[in-house]
C-alpha positions in Angstrom: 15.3 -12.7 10.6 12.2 -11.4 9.9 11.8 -13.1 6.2 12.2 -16.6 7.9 9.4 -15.2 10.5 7.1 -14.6 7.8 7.7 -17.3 5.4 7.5 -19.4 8.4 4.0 -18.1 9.7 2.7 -18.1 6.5 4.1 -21.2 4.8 2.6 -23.0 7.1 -1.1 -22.3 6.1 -0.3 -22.3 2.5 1.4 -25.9 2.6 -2.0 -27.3 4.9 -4.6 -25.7 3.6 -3.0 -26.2 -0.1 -2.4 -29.7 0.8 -6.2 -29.6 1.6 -7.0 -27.9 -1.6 -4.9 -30.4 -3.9 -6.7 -33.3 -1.8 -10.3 -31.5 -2.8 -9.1 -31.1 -6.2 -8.1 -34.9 -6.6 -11.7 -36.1 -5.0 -13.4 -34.3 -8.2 -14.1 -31.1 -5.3 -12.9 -28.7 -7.7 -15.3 -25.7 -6.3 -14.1 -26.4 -2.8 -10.4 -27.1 -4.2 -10.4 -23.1 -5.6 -12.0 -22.0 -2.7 -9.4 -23.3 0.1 -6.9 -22.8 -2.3 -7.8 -19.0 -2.3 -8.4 -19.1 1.4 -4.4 -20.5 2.0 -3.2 -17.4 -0.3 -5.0 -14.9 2.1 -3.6 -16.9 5.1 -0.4 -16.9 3.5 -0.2 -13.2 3.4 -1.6 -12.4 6.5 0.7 -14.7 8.4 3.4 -13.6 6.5 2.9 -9.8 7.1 2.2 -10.2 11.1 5.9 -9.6 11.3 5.4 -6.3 11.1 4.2 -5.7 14.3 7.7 -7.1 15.8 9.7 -4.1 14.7 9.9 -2.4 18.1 11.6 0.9 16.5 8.0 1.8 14.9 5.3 2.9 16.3 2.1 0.7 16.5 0.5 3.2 14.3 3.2 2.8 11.8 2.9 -1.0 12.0 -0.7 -1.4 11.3 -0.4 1.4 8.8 1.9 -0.6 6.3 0.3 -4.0 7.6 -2.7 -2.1 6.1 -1.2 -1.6 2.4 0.4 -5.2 2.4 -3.3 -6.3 3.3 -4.9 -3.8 0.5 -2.1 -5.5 -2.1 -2.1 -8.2 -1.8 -5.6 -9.9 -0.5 -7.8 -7.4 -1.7 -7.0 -8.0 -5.8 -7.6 -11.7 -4.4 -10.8 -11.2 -3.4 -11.0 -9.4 -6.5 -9.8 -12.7 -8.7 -11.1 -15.4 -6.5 -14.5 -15.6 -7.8 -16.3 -15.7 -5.0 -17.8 -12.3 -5.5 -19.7 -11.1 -8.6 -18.1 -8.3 -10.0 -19.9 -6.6 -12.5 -19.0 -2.6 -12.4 -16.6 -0.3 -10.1 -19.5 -0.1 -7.3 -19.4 -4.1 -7.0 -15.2 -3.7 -6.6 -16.1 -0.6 -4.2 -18.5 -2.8 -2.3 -16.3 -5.9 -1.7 -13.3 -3.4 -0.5 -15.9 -2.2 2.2 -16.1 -6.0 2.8 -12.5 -6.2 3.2 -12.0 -2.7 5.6 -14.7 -3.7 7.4 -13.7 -7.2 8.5 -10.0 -6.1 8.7 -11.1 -3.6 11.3 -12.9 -6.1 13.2 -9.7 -8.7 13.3 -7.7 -5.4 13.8 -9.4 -4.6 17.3 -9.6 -8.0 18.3 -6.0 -8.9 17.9 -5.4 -5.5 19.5 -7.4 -6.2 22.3 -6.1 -10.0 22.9 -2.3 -8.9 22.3 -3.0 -5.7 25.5 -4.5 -8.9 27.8 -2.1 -11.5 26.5 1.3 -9.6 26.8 1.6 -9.2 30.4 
């Protein structure tokens, strides 16, 4: 089942890094709390959404396409709320989803590159 896949590969960050972030938060680390707090949601929706790429019946363009939209619905308005940018106008918004093409094109073609050597 592919919901058990995905709540599976990304449950397991969430629950470890938001163990982590409840750890931080009882310390008096409330800054650091937030922030691996926010880092376990992004996790948790990237793990989550690699199940796309095992349905065999669609084409790997197809897969990274909709991988895409989950990615730009879900972690880009938490970029947006986690605080971590300042966000004072459209342009800043505009800027920090450059941020977030630009490093998902980067993780794109390296996964892309280490699934073509590592699926022999």
């Amino acid at each position: 089942m592919l919901i058990t896949q995905a709540l599976l590969r990304g449950g397991i960050p969430l629950i470890v890094m938001g163990g982590i972030a409840l750890l931080l938060y009882f310390q008096g680390s409330y800054f650091d709390a937030k922030g691996t707090f926010v880092a376990s949601l992004i996790a948790f929706f990237v793990g989550a959404a690699t199940v796309i790429y095992n349905i065999d019946h669609w084409s790997f363009t197809k897969q990274s396409g909709v991988h895409f939209l989950i990615m730009l619905i879900t972690v880009y308005p938490i970029l947006l709320l986690s605080g971590w940018f300042t966000i004072s106008s459209i342009l800043d918004a505009f800027k920090i989803f450059l941020l977030f093409v630009s490093v998902g094109v980067v993780i794109w073609i390296v996964m892309s590159i280490l699934a073509k050597i590592f699926s022999w």
